[in-house]
C-alpha positions in Angstrom: 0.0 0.0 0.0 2.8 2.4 1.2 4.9 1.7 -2.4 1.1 2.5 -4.5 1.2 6.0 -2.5 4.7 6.4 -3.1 4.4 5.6 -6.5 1.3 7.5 -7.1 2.9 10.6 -5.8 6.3 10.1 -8.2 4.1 10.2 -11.1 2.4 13.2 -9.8 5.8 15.2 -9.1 6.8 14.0 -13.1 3.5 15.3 -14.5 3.5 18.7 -12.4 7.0 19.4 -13.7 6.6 18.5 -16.9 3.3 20.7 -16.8 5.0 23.4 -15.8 8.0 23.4 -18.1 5.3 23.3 -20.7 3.2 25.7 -19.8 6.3 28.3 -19.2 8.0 27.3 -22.6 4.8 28.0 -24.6 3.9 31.4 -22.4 7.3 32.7 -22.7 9.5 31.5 -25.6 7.4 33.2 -28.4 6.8 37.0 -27.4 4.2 38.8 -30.1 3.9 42.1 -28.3 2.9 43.8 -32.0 0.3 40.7 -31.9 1.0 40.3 -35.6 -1.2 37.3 -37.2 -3.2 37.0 -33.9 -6.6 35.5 -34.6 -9.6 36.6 -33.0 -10.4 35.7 -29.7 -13.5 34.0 -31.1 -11.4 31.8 -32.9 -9.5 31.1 -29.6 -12.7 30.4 -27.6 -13.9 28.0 -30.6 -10.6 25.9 -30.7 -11.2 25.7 -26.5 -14.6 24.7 -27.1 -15.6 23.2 -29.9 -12.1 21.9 -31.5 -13.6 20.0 -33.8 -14.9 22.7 -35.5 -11.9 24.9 -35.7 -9.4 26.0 -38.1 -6.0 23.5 -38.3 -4.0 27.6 -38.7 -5.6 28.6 -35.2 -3.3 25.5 -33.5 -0.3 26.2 -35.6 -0.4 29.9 -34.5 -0.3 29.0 -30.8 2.8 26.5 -31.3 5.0 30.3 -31.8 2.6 32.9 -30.2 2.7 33.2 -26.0 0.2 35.6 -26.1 -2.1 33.8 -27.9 -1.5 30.4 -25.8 -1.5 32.4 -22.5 -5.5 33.2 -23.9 -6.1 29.8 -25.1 -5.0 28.5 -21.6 -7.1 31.0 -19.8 -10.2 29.4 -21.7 -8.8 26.2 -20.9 -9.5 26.9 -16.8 -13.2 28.1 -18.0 -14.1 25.2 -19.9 -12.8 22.7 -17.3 -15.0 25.0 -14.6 -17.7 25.2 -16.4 -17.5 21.3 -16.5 -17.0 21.0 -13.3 -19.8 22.6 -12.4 -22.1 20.8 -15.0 -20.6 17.4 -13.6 -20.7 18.4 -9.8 -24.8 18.5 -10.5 -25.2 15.1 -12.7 -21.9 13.0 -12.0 -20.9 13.8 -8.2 -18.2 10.8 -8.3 -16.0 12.0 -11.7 -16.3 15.7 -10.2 -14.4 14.7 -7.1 -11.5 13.2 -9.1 -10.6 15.8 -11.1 -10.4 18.2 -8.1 -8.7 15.3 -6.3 -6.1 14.9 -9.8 -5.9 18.7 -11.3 -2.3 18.0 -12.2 -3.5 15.3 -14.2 -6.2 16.8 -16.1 -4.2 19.6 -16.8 -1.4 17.5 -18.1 -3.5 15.5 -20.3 -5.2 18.9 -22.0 -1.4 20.6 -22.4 -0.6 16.7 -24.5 -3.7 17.2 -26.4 -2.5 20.3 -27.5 1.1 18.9 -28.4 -0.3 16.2 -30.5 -3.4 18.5 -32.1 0.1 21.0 -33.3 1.7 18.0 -34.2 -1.0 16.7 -36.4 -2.1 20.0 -38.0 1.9 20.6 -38.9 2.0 17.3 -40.9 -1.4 17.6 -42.1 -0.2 21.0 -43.8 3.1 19.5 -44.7 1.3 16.6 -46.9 -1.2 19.0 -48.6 1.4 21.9 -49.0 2.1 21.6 -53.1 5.4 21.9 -54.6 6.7 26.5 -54.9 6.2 27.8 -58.1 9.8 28.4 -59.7 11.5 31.8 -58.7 11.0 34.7 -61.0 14.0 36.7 -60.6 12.7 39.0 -62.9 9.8 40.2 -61.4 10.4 42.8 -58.3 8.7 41.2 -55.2 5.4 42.3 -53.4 6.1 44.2 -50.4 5.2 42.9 -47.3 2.7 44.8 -45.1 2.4 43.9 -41.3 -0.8 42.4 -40.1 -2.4 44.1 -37.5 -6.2 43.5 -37.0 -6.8 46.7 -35.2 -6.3 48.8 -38.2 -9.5 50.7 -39.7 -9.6 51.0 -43.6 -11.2 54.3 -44.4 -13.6 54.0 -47.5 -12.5 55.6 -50.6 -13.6 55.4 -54.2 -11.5 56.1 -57.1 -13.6 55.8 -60.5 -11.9 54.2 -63.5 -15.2 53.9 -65.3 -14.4 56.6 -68.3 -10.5 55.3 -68.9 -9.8 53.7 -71.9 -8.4 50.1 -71.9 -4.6 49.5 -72.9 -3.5 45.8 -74.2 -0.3 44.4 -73.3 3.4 46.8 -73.0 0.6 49.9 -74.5 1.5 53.0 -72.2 -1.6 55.4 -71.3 -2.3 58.5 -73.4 -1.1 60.8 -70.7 -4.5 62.7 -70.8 -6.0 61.0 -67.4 -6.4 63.9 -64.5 -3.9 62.9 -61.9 -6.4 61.8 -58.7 -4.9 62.7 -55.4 -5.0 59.6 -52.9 -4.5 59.5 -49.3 -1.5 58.1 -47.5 -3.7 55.8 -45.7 -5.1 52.7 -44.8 -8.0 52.4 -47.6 -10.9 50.3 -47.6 -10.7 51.2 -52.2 -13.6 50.6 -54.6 -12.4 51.1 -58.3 -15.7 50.7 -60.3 -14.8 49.7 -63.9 -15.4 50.3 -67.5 -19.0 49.6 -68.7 -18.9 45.9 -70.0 -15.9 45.2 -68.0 -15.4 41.7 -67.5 -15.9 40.0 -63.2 -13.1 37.7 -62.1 -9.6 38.1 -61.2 -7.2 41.6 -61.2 -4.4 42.5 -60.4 -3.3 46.1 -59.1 -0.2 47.5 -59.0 1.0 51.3 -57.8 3.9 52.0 -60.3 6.7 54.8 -60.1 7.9 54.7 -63.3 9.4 51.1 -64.2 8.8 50.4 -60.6 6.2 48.8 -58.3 5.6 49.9 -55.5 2.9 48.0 -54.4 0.6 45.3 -55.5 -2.4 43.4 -54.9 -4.9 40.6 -56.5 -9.0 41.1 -56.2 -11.9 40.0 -57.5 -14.1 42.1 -59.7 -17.9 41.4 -58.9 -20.6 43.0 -61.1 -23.1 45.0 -58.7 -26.3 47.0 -59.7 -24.9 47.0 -63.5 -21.0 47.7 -62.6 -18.2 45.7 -62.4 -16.1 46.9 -59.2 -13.1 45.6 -57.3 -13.2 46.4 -53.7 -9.8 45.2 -51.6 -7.9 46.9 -48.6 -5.2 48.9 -49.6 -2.4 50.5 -47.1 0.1 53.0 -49.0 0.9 54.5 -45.2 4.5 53.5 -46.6 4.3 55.0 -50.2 6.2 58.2 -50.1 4.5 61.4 -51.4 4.6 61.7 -54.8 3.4 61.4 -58.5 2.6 57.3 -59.5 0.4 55.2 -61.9 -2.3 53.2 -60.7 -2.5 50.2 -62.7 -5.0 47.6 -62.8 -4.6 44.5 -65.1 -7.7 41.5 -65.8 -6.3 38.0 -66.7 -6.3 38.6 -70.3 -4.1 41.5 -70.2 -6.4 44.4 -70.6 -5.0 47.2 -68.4 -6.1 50.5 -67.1 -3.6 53.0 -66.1 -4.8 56.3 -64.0 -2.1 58.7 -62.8 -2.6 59.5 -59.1 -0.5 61.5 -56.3 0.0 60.3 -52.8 -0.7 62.9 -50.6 -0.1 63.0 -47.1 -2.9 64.7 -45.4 -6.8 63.5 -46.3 -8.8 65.2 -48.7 -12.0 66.7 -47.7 -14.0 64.0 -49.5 -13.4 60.3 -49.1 -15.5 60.2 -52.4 -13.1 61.1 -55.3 -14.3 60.6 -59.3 -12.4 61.6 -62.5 
């Protein structure tokens, strides 16, 4: 009897350390204080919950976020209370163990986790297809940081009256330059009547050079075809560029714009 206690209480001593070091590895090791990628809490709360219904990325974030997993386990200790409480009223006897064996419970749900990030990571390995060879040629998109507090301030920029150019064609030159805000912009660019829905891509040029770059979707609404995507050219210097926007079978529209650094008086700007 003595050698079942003392064995019992080895086992507990093993799990509460190794609980521990995990726990403290996965709070500490992978500071995010710009929270960059972060899902929503929602998303948090459904992989606590309900993980059968969450997203395989949500897991894979908290593997190399502490912030994140310092959430995830905070909604850990509701679940298993709110449990607790639901089995304290229908099953008295499983209740008492896990208040008798918290180390254990908690150990088992910090290995769940391991082996949920484990599973999603080769999951995503096996589906992941081969890279598409390098272009060296073409200049690469620059990156823009992820931050889910940012508001995108509406702003429309009307390219229904230009006149499509085909392939290497450069624009008349007759366009009115549009001035554009230095800002995080929630942009509609309705299109030229007849224009085709499907896949664009935009690209702010200076000169031979692209300064930034996006894909969208053009959808046709109440008889227009319009692209709406978030745009953030808080980075784009002041300054004279082209605005071009290209459809899958190299049709392109080309409107000059400046970047200015204060907002116009009217989020609403036409040709």
């Amino acid at each position: 009897m003595r050698m079942r206690i003392k064995d019992r209480a080895a086992v507990e001593n093993k799990n509460r350390e190794l609980l521990d070091f995990a726990r403290t590895y996965l709070s500490q090791a992978f500071p995010n204080p710009d929270r960059q990628g972060c899902p929503p809490d929602a998303a948090l709360r459904s992989l606590a919950f309900n993980p059968k219904e969450s997203e395989l990325t949500v897991t894979e974030h908290l593997a190399v976020c502490s912030p994140c997993f310092r959430r995830y386990t905070e909604l850990l200790a509701q679940l298993k209370a709110q449990r607790a409480a639901e089995e304290r009223l229908s099953w008295n006897g499983i209740s008492t163990w896990s208040r008798a064996h918290p180390l254990l419970v908690g150990a088992a749900l910090v290995f769940a986790l391991f082996i949920a990030i484990g599973a999603s990571l080769l999951l995503n390995r096996i589906r992941m297809p081969n890279p598409p060879p390098l272009d060296t040629h073409r200049a690469p998109n620059p990156v823009q940081p992820v931050n889910p507090e940012v508001a995108y301030s509406p702003f429309s920029l009307d390219l229904s009256a230009l006149s499509p150019v085909r392939g290497a064609e450069s624009a008349t030159g007759t366009q009115r330059r549009v001035p554009v805000p230095s800002s995080t912009l929630d942009l509609t660019l309705p299109l030229p009547l007849a224009s085709p829905e499907g896949h664009y891509d935009l690209r702010l040029m200076a000169g031979s050079e692209t300064v930034w770059s996006k894909s969208a979707q053009a959808h046709l609404l109440k008889g227009k075809t319009l692209i709406q995507v978030e745009a953030d050219f808080r980075q784009i210097r002041t300054g004279t560029y082209n605005l071009e926007v290209q459809s899958s079978t190299c049709i392109r529209l080309v409107q000059p714009v400046s970047i200015a650094a204060a907002l116009p008086n009217s989020m609403e700007q036409k040709r």
